[in-house]
C-alpha positions as a printed NumPy array, in Angstrom:
array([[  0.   ,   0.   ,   0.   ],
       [  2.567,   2.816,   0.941],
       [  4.273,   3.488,  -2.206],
       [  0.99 ,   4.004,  -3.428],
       [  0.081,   6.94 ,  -1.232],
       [  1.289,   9.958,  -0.729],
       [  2.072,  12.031,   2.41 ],
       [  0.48 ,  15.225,   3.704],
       [ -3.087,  13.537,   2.442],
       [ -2.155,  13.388,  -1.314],
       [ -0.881,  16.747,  -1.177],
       [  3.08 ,  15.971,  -0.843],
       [  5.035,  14.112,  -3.698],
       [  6.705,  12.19 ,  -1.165],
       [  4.82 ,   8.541,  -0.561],
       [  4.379,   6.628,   2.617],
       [  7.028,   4.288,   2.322],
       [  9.692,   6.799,   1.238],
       [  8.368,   8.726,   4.845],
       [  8.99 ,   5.728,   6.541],
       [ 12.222,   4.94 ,   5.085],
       [ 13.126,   8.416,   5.967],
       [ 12.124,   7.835,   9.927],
       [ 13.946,   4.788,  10.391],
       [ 17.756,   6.   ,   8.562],
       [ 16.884,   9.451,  10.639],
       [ 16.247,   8.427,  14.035],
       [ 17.513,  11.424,  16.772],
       [ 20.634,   9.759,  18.552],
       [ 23.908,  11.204,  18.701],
       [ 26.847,   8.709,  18.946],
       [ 29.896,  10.266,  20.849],
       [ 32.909,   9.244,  20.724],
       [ 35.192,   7.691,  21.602],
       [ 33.04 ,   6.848,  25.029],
       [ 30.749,   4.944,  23.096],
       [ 27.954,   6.55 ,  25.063],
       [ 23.965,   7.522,  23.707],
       [ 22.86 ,  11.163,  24.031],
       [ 19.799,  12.533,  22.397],
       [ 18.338,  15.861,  22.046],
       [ 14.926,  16.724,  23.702],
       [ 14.728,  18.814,  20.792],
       [ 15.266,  16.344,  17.922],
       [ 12.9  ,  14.083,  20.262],
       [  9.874,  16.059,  20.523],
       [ 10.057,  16.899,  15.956],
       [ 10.849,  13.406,  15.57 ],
       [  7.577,  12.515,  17.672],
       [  5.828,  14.92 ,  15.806],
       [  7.08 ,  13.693,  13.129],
       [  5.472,   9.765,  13.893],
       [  2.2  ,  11.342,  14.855],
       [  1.712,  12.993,  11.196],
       [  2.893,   9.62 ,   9.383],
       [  0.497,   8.016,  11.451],
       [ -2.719,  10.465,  10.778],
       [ -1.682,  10.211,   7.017],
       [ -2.332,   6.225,   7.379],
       [ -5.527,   6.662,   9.274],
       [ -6.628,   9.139,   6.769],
       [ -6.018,   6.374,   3.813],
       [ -7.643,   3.929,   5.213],
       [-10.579,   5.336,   5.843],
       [-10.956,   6.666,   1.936],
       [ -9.683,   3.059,   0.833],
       [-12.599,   1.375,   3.053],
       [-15.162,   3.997,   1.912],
       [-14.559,   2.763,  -1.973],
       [-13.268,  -0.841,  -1.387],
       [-16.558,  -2.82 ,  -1.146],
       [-18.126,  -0.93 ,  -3.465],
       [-15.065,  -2.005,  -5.482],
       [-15.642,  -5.957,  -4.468],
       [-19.39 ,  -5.46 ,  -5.231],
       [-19.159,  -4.114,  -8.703],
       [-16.45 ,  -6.482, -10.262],
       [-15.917,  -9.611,  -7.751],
       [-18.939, -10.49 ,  -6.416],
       [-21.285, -13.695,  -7.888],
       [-24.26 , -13.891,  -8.102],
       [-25.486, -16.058,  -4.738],
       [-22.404, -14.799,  -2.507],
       [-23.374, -14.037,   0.997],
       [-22.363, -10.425,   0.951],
       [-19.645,  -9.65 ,   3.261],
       [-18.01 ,  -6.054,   4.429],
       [-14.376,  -5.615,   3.908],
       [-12.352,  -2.711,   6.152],
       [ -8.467,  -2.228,   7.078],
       [ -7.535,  -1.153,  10.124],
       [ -5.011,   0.914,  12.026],
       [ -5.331,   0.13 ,  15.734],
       [ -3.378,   2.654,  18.425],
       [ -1.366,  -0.619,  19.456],
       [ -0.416,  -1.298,  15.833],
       [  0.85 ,   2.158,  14.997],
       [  4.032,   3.258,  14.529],
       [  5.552,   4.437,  17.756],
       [  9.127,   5.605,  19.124],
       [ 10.397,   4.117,  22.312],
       [ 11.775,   5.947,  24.954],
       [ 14.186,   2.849,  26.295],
       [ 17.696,   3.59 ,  25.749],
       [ 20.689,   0.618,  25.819],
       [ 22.624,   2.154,  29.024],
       [ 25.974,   0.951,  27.422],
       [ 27.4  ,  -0.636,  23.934],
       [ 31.065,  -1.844,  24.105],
       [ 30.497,  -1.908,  19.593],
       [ 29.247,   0.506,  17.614],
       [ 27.563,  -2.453,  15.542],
       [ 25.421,  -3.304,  17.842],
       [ 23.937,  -0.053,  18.443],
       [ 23.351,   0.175,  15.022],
       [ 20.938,  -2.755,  16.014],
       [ 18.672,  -1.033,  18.283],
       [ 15.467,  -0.482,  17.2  ],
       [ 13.96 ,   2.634,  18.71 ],
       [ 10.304,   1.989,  17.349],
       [  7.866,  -0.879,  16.238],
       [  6.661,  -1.554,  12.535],
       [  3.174,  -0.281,  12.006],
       [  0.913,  -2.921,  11.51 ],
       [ -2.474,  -2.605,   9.441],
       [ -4.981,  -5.824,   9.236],
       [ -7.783,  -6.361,   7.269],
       [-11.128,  -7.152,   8.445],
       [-13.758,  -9.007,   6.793],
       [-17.034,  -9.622,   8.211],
       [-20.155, -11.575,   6.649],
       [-24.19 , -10.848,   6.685],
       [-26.086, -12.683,   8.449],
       [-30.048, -13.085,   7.829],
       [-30.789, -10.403,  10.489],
       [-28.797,  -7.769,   8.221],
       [-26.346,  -7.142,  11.007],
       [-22.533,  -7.977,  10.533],
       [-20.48 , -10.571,  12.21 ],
       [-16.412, -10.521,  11.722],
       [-14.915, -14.024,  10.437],
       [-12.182, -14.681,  13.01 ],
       [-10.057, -17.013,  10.365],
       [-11.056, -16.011,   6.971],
       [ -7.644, -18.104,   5.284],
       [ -9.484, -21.442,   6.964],
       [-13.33 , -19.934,   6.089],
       [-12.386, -18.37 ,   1.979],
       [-10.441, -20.447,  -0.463],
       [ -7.768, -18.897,  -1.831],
       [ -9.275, -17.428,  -5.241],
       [-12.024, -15.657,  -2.965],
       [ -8.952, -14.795,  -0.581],
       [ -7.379, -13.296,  -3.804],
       [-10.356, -11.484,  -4.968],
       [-10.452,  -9.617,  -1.655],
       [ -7.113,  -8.547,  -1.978],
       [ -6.737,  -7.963,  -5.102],
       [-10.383,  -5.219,  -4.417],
       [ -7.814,  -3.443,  -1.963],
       [ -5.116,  -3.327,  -4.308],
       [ -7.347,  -2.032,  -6.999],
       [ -8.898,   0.52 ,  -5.186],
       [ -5.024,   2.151,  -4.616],
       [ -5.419,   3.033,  -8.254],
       [ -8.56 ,   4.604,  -8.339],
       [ -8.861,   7.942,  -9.895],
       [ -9.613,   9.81 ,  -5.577],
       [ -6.13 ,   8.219,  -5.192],
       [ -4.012,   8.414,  -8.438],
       [ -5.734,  11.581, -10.446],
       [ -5.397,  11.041, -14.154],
       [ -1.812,  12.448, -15.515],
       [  0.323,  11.444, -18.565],
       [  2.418,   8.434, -18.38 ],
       [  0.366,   6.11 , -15.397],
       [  1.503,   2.393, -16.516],
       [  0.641,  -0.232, -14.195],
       [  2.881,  -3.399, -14.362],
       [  1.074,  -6.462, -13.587],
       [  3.048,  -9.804, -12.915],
       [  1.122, -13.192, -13.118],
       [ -1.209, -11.574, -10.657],
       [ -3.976, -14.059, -12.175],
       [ -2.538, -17.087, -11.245],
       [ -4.35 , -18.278,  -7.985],
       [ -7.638, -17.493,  -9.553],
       [ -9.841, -19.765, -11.297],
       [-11.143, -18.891, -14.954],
       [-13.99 , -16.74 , -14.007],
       [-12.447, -14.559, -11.204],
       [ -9.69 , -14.544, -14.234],
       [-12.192, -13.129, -16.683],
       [-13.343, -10.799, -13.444],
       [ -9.951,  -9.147, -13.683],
       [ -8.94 ,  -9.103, -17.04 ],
       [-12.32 ,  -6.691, -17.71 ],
       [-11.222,  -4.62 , -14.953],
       [ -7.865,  -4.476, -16.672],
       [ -9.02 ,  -4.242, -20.012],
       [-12.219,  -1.72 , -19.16 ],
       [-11.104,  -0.081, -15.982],
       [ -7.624,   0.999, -16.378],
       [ -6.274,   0.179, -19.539],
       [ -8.325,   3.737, -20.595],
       [ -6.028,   5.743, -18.081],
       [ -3.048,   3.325, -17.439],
       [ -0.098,   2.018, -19.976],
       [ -0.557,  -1.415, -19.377],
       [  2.516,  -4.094, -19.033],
       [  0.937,  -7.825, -18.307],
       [  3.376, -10.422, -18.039],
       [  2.556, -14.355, -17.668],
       [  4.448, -17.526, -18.32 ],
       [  1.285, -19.597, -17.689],
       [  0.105, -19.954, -21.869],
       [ -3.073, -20.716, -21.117],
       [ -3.905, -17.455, -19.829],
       [ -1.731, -15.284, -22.309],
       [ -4.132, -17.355, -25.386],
       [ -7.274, -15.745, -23.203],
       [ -5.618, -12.092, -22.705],
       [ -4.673, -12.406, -26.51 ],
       [ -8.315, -13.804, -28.098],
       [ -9.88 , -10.859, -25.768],
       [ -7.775,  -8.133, -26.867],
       [ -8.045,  -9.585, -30.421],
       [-12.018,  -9.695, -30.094],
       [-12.279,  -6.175, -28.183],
       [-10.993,  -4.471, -31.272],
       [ -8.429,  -2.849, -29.645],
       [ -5.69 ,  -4.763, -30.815],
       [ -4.018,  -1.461, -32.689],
       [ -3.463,  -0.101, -29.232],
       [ -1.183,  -2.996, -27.739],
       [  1.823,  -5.124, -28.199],
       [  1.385,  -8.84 , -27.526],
       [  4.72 , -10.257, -27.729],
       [  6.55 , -13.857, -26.688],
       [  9.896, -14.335, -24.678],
       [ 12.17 , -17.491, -25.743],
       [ 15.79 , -18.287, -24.708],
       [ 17.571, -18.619, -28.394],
       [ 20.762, -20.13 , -29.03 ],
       [ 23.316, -18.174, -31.309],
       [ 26.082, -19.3  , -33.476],
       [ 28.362, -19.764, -30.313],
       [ 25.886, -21.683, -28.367],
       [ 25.143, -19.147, -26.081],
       [ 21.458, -18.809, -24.457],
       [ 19.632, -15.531, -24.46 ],
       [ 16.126, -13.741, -24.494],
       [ 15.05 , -13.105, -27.286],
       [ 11.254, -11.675, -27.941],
       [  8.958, -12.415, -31.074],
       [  5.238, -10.861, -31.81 ],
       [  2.232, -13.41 , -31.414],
       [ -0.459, -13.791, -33.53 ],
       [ -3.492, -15.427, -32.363],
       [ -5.452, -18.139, -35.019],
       [ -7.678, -15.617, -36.364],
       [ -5.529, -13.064, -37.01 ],
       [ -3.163, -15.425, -39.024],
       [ -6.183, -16.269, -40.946],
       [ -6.465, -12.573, -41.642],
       [ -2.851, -12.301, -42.834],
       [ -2.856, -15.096, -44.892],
       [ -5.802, -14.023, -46.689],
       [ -4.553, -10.655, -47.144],
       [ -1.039, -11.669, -47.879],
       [  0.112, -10.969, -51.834],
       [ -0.248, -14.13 , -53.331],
       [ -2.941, -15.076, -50.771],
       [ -2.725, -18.39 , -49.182],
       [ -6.169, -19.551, -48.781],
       [ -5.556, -23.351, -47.221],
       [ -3.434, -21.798, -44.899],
       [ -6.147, -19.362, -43.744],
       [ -8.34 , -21.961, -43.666],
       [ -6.767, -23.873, -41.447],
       [ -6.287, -20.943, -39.002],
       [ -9.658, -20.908, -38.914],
       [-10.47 , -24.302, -38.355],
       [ -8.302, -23.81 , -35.41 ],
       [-10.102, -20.787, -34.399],
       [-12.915, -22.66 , -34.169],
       [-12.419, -24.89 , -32.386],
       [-10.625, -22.991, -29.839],
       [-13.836, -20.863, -29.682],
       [-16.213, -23.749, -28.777],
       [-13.621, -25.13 , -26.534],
       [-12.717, -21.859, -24.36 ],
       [-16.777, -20.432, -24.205],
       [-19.   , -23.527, -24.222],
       [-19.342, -26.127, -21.608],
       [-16.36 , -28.492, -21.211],
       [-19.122, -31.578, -20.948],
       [-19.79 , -31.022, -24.347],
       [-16.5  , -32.452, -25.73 ],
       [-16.538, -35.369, -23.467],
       [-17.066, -38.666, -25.088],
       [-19.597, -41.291, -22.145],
       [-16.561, -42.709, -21.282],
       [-14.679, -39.533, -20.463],
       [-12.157, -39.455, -23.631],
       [-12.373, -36.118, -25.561],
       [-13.624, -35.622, -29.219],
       [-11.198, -35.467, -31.567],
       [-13.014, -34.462, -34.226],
       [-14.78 , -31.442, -35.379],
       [-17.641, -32.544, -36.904],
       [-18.092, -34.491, -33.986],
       [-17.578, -31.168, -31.871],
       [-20.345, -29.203, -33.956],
       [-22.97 , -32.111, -33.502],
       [-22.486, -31.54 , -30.123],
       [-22.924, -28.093, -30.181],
       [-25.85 , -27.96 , -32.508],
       [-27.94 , -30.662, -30.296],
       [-26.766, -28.582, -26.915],
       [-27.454, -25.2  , -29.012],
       [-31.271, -26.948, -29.79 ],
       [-32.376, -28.602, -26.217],
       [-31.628, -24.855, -24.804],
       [-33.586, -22.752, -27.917],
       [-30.498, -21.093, -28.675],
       [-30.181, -19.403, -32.188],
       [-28.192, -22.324, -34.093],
       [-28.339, -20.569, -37.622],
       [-24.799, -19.383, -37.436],
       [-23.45 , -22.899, -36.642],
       [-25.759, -24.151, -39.634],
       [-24.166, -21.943, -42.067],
       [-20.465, -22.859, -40.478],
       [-21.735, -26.611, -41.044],
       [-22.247, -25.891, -44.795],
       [-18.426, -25.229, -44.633],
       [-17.311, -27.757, -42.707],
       [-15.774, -29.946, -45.57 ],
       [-13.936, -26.802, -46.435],
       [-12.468, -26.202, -43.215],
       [-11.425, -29.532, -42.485],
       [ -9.756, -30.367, -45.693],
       [ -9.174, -27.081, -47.602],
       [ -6.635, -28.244, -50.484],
       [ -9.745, -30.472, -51.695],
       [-10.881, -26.997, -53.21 ],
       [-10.636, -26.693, -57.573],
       [ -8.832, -23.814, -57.601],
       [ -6.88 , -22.357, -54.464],
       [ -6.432, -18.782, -56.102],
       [-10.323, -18.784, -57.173],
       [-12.303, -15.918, -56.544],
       [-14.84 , -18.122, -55.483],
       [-12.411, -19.528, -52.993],
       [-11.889, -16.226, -51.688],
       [-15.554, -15.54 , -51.485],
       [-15.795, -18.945, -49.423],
       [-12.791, -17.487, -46.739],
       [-14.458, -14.159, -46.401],
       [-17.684, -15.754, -45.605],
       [-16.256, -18.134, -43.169],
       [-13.983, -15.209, -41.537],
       [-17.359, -13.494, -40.709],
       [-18.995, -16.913, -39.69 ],
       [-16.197, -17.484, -37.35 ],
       [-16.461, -13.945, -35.867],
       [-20.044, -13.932, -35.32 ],
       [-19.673, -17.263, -33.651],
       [-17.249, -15.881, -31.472],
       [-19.42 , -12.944, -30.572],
       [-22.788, -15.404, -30.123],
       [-20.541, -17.678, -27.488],
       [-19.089, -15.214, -25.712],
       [-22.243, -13.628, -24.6  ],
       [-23.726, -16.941, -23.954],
       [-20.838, -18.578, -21.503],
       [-21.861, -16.267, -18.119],
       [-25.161, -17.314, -18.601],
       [-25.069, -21.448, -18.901],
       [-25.084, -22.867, -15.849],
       [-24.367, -27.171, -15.395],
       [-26.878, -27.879, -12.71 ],
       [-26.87 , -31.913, -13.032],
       [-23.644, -33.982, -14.449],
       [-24.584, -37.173, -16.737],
       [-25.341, -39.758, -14.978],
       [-26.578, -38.458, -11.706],
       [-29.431, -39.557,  -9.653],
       [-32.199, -37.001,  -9.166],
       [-35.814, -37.814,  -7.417],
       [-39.023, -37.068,  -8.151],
       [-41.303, -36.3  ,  -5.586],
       [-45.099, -36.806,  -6.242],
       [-47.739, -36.366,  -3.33 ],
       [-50.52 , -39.048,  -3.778],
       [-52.846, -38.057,  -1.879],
       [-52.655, -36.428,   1.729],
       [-51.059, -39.449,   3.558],
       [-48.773, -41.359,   0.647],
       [-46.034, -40.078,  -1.219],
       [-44.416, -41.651,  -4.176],
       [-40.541, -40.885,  -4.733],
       [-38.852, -42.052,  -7.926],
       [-35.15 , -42.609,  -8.314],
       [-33.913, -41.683, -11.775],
       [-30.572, -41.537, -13.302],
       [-30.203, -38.942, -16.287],
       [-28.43 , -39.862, -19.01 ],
       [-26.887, -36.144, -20.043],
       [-25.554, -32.909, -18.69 ],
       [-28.215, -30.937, -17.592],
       [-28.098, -27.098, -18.155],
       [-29.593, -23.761, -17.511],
       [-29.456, -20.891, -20.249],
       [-30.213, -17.438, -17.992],
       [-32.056, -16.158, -21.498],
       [-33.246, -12.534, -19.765],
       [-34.128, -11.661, -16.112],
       [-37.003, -14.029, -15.266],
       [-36.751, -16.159, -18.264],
       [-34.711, -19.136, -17.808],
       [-34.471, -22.145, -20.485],
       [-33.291, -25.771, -19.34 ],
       [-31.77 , -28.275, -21.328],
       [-33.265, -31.372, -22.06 ],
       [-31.906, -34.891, -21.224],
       [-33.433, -38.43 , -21.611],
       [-33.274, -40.894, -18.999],
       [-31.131, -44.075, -18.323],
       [-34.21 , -47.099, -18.696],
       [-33.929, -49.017, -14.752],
       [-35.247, -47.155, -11.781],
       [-35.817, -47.2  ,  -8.452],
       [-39.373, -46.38 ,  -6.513],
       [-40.986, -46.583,  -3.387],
       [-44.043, -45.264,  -1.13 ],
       [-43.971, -43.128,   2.048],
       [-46.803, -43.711,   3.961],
       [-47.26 , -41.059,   7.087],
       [-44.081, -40.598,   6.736],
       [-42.603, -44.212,   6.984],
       [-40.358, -45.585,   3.426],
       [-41.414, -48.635,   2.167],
       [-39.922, -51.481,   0.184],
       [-37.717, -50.402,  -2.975],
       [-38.995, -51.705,  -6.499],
       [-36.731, -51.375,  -9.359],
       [-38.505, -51.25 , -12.632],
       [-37.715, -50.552, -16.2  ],
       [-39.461, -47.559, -18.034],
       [-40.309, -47.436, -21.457],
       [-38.345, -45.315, -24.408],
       [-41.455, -42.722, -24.256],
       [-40.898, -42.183, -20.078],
       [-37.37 , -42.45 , -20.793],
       [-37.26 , -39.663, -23.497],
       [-37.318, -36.19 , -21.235],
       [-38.361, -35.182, -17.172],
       [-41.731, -33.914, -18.928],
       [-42.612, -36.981, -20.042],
       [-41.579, -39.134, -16.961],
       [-43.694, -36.65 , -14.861],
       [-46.7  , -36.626, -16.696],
       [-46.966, -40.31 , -17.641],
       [-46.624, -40.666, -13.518],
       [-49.021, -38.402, -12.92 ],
       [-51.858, -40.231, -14.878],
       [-50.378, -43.453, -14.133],
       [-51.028, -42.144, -10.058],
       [-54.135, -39.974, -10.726],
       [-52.288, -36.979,  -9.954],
       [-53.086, -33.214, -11.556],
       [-50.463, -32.504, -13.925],
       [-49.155, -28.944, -13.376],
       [-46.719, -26.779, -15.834],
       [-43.964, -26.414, -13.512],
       [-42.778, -29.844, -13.149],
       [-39.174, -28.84 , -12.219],
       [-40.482, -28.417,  -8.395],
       [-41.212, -32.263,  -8.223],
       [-37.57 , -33.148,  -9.097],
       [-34.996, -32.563,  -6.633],
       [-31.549, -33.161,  -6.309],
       [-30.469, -36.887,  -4.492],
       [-29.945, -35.526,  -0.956],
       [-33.455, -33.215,  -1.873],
       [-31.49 , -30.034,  -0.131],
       [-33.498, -28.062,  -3.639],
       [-35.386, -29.005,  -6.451],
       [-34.899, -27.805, -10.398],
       [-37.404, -24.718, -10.011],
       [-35.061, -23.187,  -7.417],
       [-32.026, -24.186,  -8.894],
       [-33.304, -21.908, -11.692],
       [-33.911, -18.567,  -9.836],
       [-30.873, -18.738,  -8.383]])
């Protein structure tokens, strides 16, 4: 925090830490030789406690303008949707602060060891967070490392450190740069994504930016967003390799990156043009899109491998795109393509204008693609794996309930279309089941049965056929009847959440 802040409230050039570095190689002792003896002046005493007590009212003052912004800070850019909310402050207790001690070493026989002495404490600042409870009143967490894991633990932090460079801190002036290093790395993707906008929206307007990583999965994301944004005019995206020369000697050596869809662009636009080339950029860049923004489950063969393939991929994609009503003509028009794109020296003529036609057109495919996932991938939500037991719930009449154990047979997922409107995926069901009655509330005897292919096909289905089967009114929100295995919530709530 101190070399972030300045003394004097902002007002001085000088920062906190250079202050404090100033008090400790200045402290008011006089050495006298050759006796070896301590003096001090009352009068460099009483300016040098003077001295502590303004350093210490500048770090009161900053901490209570960093805690008035911070949580607004956490609210607006780390915060997801469901988190308890919880109140973060630093503080700056009296016993913490930085303070001069009046206890003088009657005698040193070396001049080293005086040099030891200490003649104050370290200040010490702590951060507090406390969590909501359901009355609306704050409680502190007394061990939030053991009650956060560490990418929450991160998040908090990184709020404080974010806040330092907010504009009632750092006023705007030419040349801010801000050099991040691998500051992402304890987070997982989507507190990454949380700080890369703040980056990229935040501070990249009024700061030079200098982001360094060695972790390659994260410079591909900084890259394809930068790439995406538009923006790309306005930065440098560059790679770092040890190269051997002629002598055998190892040294840095830094080369510019290109992401796929940009060396699709360049091979297009390159004199001659190298169509299969671009082409195959863009196959990659496909993939990579459908990979990085839609569900991992989707690329998963049953038995766990990946798909290789991309027509296999886009099947995928197109039935996951369907069960959630999600606008599947782009990916219909990429199909038409697909030969194209996975084979492109097959074309007649590689220098055709009607081979160039068929590049631009997937170029714009690709992009819109891009565009359509990236907007979707905050708002799918896996809310039962493949495979998993759920249980539907069905009250016969006012003593008798019947409970169903079924096991679905796909990844089931929410698509949060608008506020209020929320679309679920569909999924059939895996044939053998387990049911049983509860009678005033005593379980009886398991029966495992078979259902047939017209049960088996969706929840709707296997609700309604078990309604009539029961003589049970069928109502439109079946969701409420099915409920996760340990029935702690059912698929209607797991939707407004």
């Amino acid at each position: 925090m101190f070399p972030f802040l300045k003394t004097n409230r902002g007002n001085n050039e000088k920062t906190l830490s250079d202050e404090l570095k100033d008090i400790k190689n200045n402290q008011p002792f006089i050495f006298r030789d050759p006796y070896f003896k301590l003096s001090r002046s009352q009068t460099l005493q009483s300016d040098f406690d003077v001295r502590i007590s303004i350093f210490n009212d500048d770090i009161s003052y900053w901490i209570n303008e960093i805690n008035t912004e911070v949580n607004q800070f956490y609210e607006d850019n780390f915060k997801n949707t469901g988190d308890k909310e919880i109140r973060i402050s630093l503080e700056y207790k009296d016993e913490n602060k930085l303070k001069f001690s009046n206890g003088f070493p009657q005698f040193y026989k070396e001049r080293e060891r005086w040099y030891n002495f200490v003649g104050f404490n370290e200040p010490h600042i702590s951060i507090k967070i406390e969590i909501k409870k359901e009355d609306g009143t704050f409680t502190p967490i007394p061990k939030p490392q053991s009650y956060f894991n560490e990418a929450k633990l991160t998040s908090i932090g990184l709020a404080v450190r974010f806040t330092l460079l907010l504009d009632f801190i750092r006023p705007d002036f030419e040349g801010k740069f801000l050099a991040l290093d691998d500051l992402l790395v304890s987070l997982d993707m989507s507190n990454r994504d949380k700080v890369l906008d703040i980056i990229l929206n935040v501070f990249a307007p009024k700061y030079k930016i200098y982001l360094f990583t060695h972790e390659r999965s994260f410079f591909n994301m900084v890259k394809r967003r930068i790439e995406y944004s538009g923006n790309s005019s306005f930065w440098k995206i560059r790679e770092l390799y040890q190269v051997k020369n002629d002598e055998g000697i190892y040294s840095p050596k830094d080369f510019p990156s290109k992401g796929f869809f940009a060396q699709a662009l360049q091979h297009k636009n390159s004199y001659p043009p190298d169509y299969p080339a671009s082409m195959n950029y863009l196959r990659k860049e496909l993939e990579q899109i459908l990979e990085n923004y839609l569900p991992k489950e989707l690329f998963k063969n049953d038995d766990g491998s990946d798909k290789k393939k991309l027509n296999d991929k886009m099947i995928s994609v197109k039935k996951f795109f369907e069960s959630l009503h999600i606008d599947n003509s782009i990916l219909n028009l990429i199909d038409d393509y697909i030969a194209l794109l996975l084979n492109p020296l097959s074309h007649s003529d590689l220098i055709s204008e009607i081979y160039k036609v068929d590049v631009e057109k997937i170029l714009l495919l690709v992009e819109s693609l891009r565009t359509q996932c990236e907007t979707l991938e905050p708002r799918i939500k896996k809310i039962i794996s493949r495979n998993q037991k759920i249980i539907l719930v069905l009250q016969k009449n006012t003593t008798t309930i019947n409970e169903y154990i079924i096991t679905v047979e796909d990844d089931v997922f929410l698509h949060n279309v608008s506020p209020g409107v929320t679309n679920i995926s569909t999924t059939k069901l895996i044939h053998e089941m387990v049911c049983y009655e509860i009678v005033n509330n005593v379980k009886g005897r398991d029966h495992t049965l078979a259902i047939n292919a017209t049960q088996a096909s969706n929840l709707q289905s296997f609700y309604e056929i078990s309604c009539n089967k029961e003589g049970i009114t069928i109502e439109s929100d079946f969701y409420k009847y099915y409920f996760l295995f340990n029935k702690s919530v059912n698929i209607s709530q797991l939707m407004t959440r």
